[in-house]
C-alpha positions in Angstrom: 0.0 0.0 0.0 2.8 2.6 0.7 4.1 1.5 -2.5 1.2 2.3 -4.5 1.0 5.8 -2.9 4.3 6.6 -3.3 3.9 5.7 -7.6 0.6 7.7 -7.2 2.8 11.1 -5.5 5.3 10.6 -8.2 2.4 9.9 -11.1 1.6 13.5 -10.1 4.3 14.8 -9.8 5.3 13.9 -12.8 1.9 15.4 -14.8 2.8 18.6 -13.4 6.5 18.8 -14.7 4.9 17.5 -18.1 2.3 20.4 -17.7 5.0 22.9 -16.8 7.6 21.7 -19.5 5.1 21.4 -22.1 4.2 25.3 -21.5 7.1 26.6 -21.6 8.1 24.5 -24.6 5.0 26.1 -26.3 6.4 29.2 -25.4 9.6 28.4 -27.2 7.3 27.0 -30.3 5.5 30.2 -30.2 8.6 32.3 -31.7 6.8 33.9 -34.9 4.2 35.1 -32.9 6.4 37.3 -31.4 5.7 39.2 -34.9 2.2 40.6 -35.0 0.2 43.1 -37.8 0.1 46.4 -36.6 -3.0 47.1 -38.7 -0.7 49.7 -41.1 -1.9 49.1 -44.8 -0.6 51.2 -47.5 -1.6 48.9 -50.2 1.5 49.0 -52.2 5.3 48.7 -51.1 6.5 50.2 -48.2 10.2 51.7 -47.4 10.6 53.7 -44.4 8.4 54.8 -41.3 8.0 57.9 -38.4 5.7 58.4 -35.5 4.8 61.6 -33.9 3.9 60.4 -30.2 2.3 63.6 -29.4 -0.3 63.3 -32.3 -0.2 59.6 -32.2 -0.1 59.7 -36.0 1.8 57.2 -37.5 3.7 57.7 -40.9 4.7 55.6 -43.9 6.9 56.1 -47.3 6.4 53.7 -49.5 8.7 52.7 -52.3 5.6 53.6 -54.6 6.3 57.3 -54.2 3.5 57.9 -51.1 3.8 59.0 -48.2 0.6 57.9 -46.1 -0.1 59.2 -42.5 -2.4 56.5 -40.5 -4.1 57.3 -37.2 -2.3 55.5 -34.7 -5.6 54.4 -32.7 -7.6 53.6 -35.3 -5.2 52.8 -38.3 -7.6 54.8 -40.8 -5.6 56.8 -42.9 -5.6 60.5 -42.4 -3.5 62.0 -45.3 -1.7 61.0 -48.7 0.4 62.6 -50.4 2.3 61.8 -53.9 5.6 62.4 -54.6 8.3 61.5 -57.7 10.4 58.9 -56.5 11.3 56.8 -53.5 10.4 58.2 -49.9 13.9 57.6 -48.3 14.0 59.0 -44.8 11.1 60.2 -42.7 12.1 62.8 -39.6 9.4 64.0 -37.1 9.9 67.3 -35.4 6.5 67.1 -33.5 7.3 71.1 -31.9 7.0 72.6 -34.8 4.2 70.3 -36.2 6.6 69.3 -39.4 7.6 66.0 -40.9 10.7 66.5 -43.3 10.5 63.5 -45.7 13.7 63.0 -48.4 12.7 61.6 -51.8 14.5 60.2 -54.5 13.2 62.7 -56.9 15.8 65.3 -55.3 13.7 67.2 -53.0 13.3 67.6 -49.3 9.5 67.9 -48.3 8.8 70.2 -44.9 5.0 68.7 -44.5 2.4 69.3 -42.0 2.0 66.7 -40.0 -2.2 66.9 -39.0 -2.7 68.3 -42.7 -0.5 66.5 -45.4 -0.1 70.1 -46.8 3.6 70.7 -48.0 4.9 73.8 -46.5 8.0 74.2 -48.0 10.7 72.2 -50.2 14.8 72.2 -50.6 15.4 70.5 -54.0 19.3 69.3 -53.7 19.2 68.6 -57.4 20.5 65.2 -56.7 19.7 62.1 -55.9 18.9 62.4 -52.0 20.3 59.2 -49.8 19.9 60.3 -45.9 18.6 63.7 -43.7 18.6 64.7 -40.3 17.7 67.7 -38.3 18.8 69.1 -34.9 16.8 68.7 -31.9 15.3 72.5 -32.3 14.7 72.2 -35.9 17.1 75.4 -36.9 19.3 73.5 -39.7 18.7 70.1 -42.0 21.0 67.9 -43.2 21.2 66.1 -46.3 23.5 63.6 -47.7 22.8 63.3 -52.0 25.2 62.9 -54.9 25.5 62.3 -58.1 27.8 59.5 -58.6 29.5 57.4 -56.4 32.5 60.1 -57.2 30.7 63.1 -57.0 29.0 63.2 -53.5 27.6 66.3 -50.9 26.9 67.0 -47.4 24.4 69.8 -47.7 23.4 71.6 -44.9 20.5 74.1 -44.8 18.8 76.6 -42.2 15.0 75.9 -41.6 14.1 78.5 -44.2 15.6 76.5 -47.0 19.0 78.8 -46.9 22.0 76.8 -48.0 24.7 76.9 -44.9 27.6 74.5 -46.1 28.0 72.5 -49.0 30.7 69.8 -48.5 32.2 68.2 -51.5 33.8 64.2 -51.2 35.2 62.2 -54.7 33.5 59.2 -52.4 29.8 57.9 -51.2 29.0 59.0 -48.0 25.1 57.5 -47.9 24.9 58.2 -43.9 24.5 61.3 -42.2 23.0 62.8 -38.5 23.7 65.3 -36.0 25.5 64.7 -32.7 23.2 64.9 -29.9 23.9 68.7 -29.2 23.6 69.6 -32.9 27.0 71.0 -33.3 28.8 68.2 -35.2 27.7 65.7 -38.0 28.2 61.9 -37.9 29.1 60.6 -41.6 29.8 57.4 -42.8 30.8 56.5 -46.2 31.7 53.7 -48.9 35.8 53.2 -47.7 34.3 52.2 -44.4 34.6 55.2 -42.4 32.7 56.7 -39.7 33.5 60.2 -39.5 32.5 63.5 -36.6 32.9 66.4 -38.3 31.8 69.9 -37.8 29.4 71.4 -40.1 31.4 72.9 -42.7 33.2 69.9 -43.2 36.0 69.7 -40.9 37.1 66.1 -39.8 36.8 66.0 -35.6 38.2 62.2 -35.5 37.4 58.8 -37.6 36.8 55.5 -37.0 36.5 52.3 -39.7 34.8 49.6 -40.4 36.3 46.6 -42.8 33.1 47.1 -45.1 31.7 49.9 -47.4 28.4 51.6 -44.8 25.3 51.1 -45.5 23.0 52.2 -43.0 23.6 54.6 -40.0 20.4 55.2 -37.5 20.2 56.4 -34.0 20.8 53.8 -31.1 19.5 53.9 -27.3 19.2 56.3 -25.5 22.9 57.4 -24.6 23.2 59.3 -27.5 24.6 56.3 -29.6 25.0 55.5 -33.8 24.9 52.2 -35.1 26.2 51.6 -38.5 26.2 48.9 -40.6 28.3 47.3 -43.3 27.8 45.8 -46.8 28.8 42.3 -45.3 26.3 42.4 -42.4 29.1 43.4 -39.7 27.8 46.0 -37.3 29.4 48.9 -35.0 27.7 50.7 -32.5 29.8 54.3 -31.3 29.0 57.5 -28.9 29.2 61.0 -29.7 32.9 60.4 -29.2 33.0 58.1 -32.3 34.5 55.8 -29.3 33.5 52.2 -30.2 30.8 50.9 -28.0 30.9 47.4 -29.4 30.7 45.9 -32.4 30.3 42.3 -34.6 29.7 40.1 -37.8 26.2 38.2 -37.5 26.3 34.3 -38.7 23.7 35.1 -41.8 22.9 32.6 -43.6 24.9 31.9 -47.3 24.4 34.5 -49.8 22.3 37.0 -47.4 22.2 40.7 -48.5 22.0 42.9 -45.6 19.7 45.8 -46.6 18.5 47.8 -42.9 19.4 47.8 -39.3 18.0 48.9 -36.2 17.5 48.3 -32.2 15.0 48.8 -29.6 14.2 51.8 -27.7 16.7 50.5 -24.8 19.9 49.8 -27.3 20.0 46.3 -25.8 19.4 44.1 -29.2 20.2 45.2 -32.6 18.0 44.0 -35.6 19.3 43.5 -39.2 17.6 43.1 -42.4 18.0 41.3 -45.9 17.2 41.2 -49.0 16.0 38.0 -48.7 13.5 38.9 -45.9 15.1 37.4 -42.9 15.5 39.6 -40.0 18.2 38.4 -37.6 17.9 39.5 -33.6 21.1 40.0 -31.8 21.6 40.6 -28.3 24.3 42.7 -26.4 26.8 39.8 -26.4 26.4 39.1 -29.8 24.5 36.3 -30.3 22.2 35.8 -32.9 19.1 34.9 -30.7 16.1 34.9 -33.0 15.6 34.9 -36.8 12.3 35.4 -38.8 11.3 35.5 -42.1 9.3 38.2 -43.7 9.1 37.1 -46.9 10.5 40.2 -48.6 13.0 42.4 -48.2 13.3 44.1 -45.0 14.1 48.0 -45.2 13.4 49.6 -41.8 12.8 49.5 -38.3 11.4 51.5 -35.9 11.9 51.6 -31.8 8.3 52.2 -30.4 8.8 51.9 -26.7 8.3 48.4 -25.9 8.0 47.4 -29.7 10.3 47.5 -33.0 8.0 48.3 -36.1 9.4 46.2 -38.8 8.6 47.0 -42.7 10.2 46.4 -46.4 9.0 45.8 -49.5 5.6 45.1 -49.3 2.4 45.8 -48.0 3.6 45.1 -44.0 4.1 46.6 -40.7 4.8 44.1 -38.2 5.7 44.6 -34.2 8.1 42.6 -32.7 7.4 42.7 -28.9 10.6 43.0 -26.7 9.3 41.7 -23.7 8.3 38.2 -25.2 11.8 38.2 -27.2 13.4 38.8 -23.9 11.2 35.8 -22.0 12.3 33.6 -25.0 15.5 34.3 -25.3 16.2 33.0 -21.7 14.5 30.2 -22.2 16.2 29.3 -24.8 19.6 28.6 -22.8 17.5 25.8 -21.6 15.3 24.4 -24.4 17.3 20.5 -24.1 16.4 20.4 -21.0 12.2 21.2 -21.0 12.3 19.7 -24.6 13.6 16.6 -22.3 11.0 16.9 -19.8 8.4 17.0 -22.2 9.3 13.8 -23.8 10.7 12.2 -20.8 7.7 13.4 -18.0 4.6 11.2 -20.0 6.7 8.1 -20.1 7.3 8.2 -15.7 3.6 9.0 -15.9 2.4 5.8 -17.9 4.8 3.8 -15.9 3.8 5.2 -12.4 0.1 4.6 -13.2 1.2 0.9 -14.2 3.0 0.4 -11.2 0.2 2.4 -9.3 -2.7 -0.1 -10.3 -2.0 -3.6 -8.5 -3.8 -5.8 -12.0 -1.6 -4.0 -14.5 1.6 -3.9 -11.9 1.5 -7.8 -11.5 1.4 -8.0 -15.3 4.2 -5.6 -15.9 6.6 -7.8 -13.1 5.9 -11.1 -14.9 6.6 -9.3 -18.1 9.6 -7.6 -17.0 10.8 -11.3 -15.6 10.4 -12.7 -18.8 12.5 -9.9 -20.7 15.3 -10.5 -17.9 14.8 -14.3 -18.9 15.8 -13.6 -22.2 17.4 -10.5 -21.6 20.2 -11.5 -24.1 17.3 -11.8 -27.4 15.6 -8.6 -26.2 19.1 -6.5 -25.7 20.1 -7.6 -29.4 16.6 -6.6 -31.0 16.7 -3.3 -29.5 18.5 -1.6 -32.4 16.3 -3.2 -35.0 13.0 -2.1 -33.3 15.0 1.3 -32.5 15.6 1.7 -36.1 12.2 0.4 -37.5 10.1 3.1 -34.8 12.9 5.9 -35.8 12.8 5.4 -39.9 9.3 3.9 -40.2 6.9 4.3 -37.4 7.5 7.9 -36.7 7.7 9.0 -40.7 4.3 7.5 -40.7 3.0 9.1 -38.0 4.3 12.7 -38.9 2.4 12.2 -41.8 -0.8 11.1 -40.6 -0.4 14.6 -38.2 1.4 17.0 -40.9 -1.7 15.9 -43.4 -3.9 18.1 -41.1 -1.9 21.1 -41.2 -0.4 24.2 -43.4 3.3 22.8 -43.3 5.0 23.8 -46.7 8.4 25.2 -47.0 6.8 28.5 -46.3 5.5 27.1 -42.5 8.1 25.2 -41.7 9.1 26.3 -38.3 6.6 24.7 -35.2 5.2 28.1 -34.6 4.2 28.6 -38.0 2.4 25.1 -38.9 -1.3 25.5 -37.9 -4.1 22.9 -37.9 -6.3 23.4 -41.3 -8.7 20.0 -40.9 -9.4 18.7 -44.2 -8.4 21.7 -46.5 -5.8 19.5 -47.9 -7.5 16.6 -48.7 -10.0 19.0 -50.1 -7.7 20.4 -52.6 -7.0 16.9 -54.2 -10.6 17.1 -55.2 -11.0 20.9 -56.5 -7.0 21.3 -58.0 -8.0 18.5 -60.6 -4.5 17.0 -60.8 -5.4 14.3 -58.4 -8.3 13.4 -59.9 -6.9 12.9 -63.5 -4.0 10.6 -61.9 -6.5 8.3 -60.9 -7.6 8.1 -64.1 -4.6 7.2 -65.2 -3.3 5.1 -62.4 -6.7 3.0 -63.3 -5.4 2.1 -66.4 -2.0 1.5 -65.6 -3.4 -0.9 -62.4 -5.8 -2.7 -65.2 -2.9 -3.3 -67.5 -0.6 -4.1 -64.6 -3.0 -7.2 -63.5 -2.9 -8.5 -67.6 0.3 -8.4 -67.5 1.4 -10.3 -64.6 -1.6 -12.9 -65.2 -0.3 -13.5 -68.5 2.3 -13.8 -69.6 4.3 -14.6 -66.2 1.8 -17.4 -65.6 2.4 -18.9 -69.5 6.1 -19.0 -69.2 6.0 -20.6 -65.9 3.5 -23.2 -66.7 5.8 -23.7 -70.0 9.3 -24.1 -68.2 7.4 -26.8 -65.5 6.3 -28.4 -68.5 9.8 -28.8 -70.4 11.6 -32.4 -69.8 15.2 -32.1 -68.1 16.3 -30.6 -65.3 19.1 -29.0 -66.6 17.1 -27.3 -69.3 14.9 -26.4 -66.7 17.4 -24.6 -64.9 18.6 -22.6 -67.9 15.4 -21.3 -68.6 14.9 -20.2 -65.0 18.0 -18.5 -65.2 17.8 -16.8 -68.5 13.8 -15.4 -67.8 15.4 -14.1 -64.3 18.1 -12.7 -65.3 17.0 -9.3 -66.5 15.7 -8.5 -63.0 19.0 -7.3 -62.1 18.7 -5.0 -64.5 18.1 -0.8 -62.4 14.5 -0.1 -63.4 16.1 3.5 -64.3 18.1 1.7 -66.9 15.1 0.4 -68.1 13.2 3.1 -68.1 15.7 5.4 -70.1 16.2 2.3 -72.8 12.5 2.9 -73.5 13.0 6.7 -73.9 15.4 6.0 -76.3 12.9 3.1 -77.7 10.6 5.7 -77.9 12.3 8.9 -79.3 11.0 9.4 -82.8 14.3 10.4 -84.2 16.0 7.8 -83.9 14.0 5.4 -82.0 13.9 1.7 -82.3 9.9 1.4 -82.8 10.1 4.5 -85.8 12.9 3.0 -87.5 11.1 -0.4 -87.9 7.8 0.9 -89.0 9.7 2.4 -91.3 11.4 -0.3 -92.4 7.9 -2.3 -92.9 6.9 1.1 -94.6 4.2 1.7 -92.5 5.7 5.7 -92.0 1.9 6.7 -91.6 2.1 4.7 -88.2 4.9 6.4 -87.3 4.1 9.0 -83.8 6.2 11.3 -81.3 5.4 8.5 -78.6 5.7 10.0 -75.4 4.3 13.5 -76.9 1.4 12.8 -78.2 -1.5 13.1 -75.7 -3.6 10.2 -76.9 -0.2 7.7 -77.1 1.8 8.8 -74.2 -0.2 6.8 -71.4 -0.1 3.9 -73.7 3.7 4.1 -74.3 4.3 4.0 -70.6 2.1 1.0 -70.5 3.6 -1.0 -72.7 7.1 -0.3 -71.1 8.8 -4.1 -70.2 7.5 -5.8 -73.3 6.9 -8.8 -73.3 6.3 -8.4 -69.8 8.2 -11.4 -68.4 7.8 -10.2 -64.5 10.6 -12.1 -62.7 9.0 -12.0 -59.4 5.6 -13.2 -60.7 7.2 -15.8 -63.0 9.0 -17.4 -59.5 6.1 -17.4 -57.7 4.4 -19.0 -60.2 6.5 -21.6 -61.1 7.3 -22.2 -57.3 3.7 -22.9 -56.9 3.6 -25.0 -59.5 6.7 -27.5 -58.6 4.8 -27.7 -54.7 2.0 -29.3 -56.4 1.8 -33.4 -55.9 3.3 -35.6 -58.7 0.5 -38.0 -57.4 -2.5 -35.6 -58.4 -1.1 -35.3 -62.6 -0.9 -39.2 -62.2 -4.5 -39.9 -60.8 -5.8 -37.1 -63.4 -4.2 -38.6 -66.4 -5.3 -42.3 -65.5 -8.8 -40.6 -65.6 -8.1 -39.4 -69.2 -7.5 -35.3 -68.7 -5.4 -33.9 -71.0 -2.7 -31.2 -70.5 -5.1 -28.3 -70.7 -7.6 -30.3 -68.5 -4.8 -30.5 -65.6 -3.9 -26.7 -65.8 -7.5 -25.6 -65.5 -9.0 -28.5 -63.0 -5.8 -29.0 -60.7 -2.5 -26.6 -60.7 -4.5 -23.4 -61.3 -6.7 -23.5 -58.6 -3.4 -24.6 -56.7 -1.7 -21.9 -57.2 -4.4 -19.2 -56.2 -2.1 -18.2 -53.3 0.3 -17.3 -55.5 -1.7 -15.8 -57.6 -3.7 -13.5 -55.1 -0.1 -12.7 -53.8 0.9 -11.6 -56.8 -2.1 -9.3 -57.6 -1.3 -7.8 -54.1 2.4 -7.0 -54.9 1.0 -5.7 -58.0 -1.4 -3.7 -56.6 0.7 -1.7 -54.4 4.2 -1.2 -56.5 2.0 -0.1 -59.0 0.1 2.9 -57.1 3.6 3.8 -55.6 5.5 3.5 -58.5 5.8 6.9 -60.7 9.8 6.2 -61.9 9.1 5.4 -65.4 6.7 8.1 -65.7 9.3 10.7 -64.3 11.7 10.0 -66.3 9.9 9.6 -69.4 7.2 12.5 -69.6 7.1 14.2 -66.0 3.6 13.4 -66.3 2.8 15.3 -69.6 2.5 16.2 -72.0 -0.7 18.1 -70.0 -1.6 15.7 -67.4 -1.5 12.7 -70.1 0.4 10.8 -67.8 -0.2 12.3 -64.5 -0.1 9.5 -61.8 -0.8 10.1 -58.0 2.5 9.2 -56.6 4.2 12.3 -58.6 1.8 14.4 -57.6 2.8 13.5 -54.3 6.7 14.0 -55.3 6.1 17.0 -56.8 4.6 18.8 -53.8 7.3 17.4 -51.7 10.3 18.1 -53.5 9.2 21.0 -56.2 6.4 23.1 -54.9 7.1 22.4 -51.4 3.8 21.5 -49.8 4.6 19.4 -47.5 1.3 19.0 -45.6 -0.2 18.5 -48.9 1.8 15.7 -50.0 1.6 14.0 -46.7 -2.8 14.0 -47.1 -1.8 12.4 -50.4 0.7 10.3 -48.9 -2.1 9.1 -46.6 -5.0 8.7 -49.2 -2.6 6.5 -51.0 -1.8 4.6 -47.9 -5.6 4.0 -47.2 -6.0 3.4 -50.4 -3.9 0.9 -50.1 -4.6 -0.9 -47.3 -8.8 -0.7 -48.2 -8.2 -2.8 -51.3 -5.6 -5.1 -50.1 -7.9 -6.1 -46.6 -11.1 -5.9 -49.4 -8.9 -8.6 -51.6 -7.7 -11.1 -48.3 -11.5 -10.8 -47.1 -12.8 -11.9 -50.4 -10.3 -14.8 -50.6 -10.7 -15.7 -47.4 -14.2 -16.0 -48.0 -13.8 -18.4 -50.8 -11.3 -20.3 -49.0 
């Protein structure tokens, strides 16, 4: 009795270490949703974003030439305006009720921010690639050239009076002014990071190994953080003294294209070309990645939030308080992904041992696994290997065949449950459909074959006198099996090719030229040419069976039958081919299933054209796996085939049985 209680206190304990690891594993599942819609919709391509806190209004510059202002409660928009190229950089000066906006059509746009109404414009007369303005809006800064070799730092007094006009033979794309407005912050294409005062001269100079990019505000200790064509990062102080700095493990071939950080400068956010945005805490460690699925060209600290846009019709949060929660979990994802794994199995065991029928079954089954503890130890990586390569493959599938996965959805956090969408879209896509078609023809043909002429030659080599010759025959009508069924399959291609092709050239030679087809490109001959692949059908496996079934017949039953008068034809009907129904049904079975599997010749001949000619279920299956990358897809088809499958094959032993 104390026994039991003690399994019972540790069958609960147990359920609520599962029930606590399994949450917090959820939680570290849950990633992508740290990403949510802000509700922004521009409908075209966006580029850059502002916020006025004071209004709450909330600003976009799309790479459409608009510049949109939303409400920040209600997301309805407020104001558009249209401009002539590329809204590059957006800065709020919510005292003086302006937004100054750079465009790629040369001009810097003062614009009311409740109104939309364009107070005033400075039009650089080239091509305009960063601004700033100091904290009491008395001068503007503008970085714009030309050319990579022809390149100005333009700076202008509220009124639209040019101040300076510094000339560089170089890019400098990055520009801002040091927290007290007396100095600018440059960076440029040799990799250089430079304070200067406003007419030009160099304060001091700092490099990077890369060409700059991108130079944005950072913190709130009056920090820059630049970034470098190769994805390395540097993050300085007024001082241009180096704060810290890194080179992100990006995946191969990644374009870095923005950069960013919270409102608290303690994680830096990078963006590529290819959509991935890669999360970076203060030690350098990339400790979250998501993908946006385009390009990524901004961010935006918003207290406890980044806004994230790029080249499409998005605005997405990232909340910094859930990153932060996952991030420290993640130090420890072995062990609760453990737990969860580990914590069910103590359960079902402690319940086992618990319950005193099912604990004396488990001691006398655990005496008779120590009894033969030898046999059970040896099997254990066979059954290991069967669960790990069979059993849980199935599974998946049965599970995944339920859900959204696709190369698209791939992480946990992104699947989601869809019921029977995918099995519906076997039925309204078409393709599935028409492969049945197909496959019932092919299935049809396939059972000829194999009771044909398999069945002939065997019943023909039991009938030959000799041994020896027996044994030649066997060998020579087996023989081919060794043969790759790729092999095969590419001699027919070439069979087929009406060039040079083996069947064109002897219908020509017979001068029957008017018989003469494109085989495998014709519509109405293509499904027949892949039929009539393996002529003259001689299936090895069928003609074993066969002629196994027919040597296991009794010598004593052809004796009786030909005392009685039967003649040859008499015995095969009356006595060895209802003998050899096992064989026969077994065959069928085989059949059955290779050939629903089985899409090898069609892939390699036609792909399933031309159309869907040729279209079989089992490459609509490999094409969703491997080309269009619907995974969840493929596994509901992987599962209707299974059914399928095992439906006809019970429906078949049933029937025989039956017989029997």
């Amino acid at each position: 009795m104390r026994r039991q209680k003690l399994w019972i206190v540790l069958c609960v304990l147990f359920c609520l270490i599962f029930g606590v690891s399994f949450y917090l594993n959820s939680v570290l599942n849950q990633s992508s949703k740290l990403f949510s819609d802000t509700g922004y919709k521009t409908g075209v391509k966006n580029n850059t974003m502002a916020y006025d806190e004071n209004r709450d209004i909330f600003f976009v510059g799309t790479y459409d030439n608009k510049l949109i202002a939303f409400s920040g409660e209600t997301k309805e928009k407020l104001w558009e305006m249209d401009g002539k190229g590329v809204f590059r950089k957006l800065i709020v000066h919510s005292e003086d009720n302006m937004l100054y906006a750079g465009s790629d059509d040369n001009h810097v746009y003062f614009v009311n921010i409740e109104t939309g109404e364009v107070v005033s414009d400075i039009n650089v007369q080239r091509r305009i690639y960063d601004i700033d303005v100091t904290a009491d809006g008395s001068e503007v800064v503008i970085s714009a050239g030309v050319s990579t070799a022809k390149h100005n730092i333009l700076v202008y007094s509220s009124d639209g009076e040019q101040l300076h006009n510094n000339k560089y033979t170089f890019q400098v794309k990055c520009v801002c002014y040091t927290a007290d407005g007396s100095n600018l912050i440059t960076a440029n294409n040799r990799g250089e990071i430079i304070r200067m005062e406003t007419d030009g001269t160099e304060v001091k100079k700092v490099r990077m190994d890369y060409e700059v990019l991108m130079m944005v505000p950072y913190g709130t200790q009056g920090e820059y953080l630049a970034m470098g064509s190769d994805g390395s990062y540097m993050v300085v102080d007024d001082d241009l003294n180096i704060i810290r700095t890194g080179t992100p493990d990006m995946m191969s071939g990644s374009v870095a294209l923005s950069i960013g950080g919270d409102q608290d400068g303690e994680h830096i956010l990078i963006g590529t070309k290819q959509g991935t945005v890669y999360i970076i805490d203060n030690s350098g460690r990339i400790i979250y990645t998501a993908d946006m699925g385009t390009s990524v060209s901004g961010f935006l600290p918003m207290g406890d939030e980044v806004y994230i846009t790029g080249y499409g019709d998005f605005v997405m949060s990232l909340d910094i308080a859930d990153l932060d929660l996952m991030a420290s979990l993640s130090g420890y994802s072995t062990l609760i992904y453990f737990l969860t794994v580990f914590s069910p199995i103590v359960v079902i065991l402690s319940l086992i041992m618990a319950i005193p029928r099912t604990n004396r079954l488990a001691k006398r089954f655990g005496k008779m696994v120590y009894r033969y503890r030898t046999a059970y130890i040896l099997l254990i990586p066979t059954f290991g290997l069967l669960i790990f390569f069979n059993y849980v493959p199935i599974v998946m599938a049965f599970t995944r065949a339920f859900t959204n996965w696709s190369k698209f959805n791939y992480a946990a956090a992104d699947i989601e449950f869809v019921g029977f969408d995918n099995f519906k879209m076997m039925f309204t896509e078409g393709y599935f459909l028409t492969g049945l078609e197909n496959l019932l023809k092919i299935v049809v043909t396939g059972f000829l074959k194999v009771l044909t002429v398999p069945l002939l030659i065997a019943w023909l080599v039991y009938s030959v006198k000799g041994d020896r010759t027996k044994y030649i025959l066997r060998f020579l009508f087996v023989l081919p099996i060794v043969v790759p069924s790729v092999v095969s399959a590419l001699l027919w291609m070439q069979i087929y090719d009406p060039n040079i092709g083996a069947l064109n050239q002897l219908l020509g030679k017979l001068g029957l030229e008017s018989w003469q087809r494109v085989w495998l490109g014709n519509e109405k001959t293509a499904i027949w040419a892949i039929i009539f692949m393996g002529f003259p059908f001689v299936n090895a496996l069928a003609f074993l069976l066969y002629y196994g079934g027919f040597t296991s017949i009794d010598a004593e039953l052809y004796e009786a039958a030909r005392m009685d008068g039967a003649k040859r034809f008499d015995i095969f009907k009356k006595i060895q081919f209802p003998l050899i129904l096992p064989q026969l049904r077994l065959i069928l079975t085989l059949t059955f299933i290779g050939v629903v599997q089985d899409f090898n010749g069609v892939y390699l001949l036609t792909q399933g054209g031309p159309g869907t000619s040729t279209y079989v279920p089992g490459l609509e299956l490999y094409f969703n796996a491997t080309t269009f990358g619907r995974y969840g897809y493929a596994c509901a088809l992987g599962v209707v085939m299974f059914l399928f499958i095992m439906v006809a094959t019970l429906i078949g032993r049933r029937a025989s049985a039956a017989k029997n």
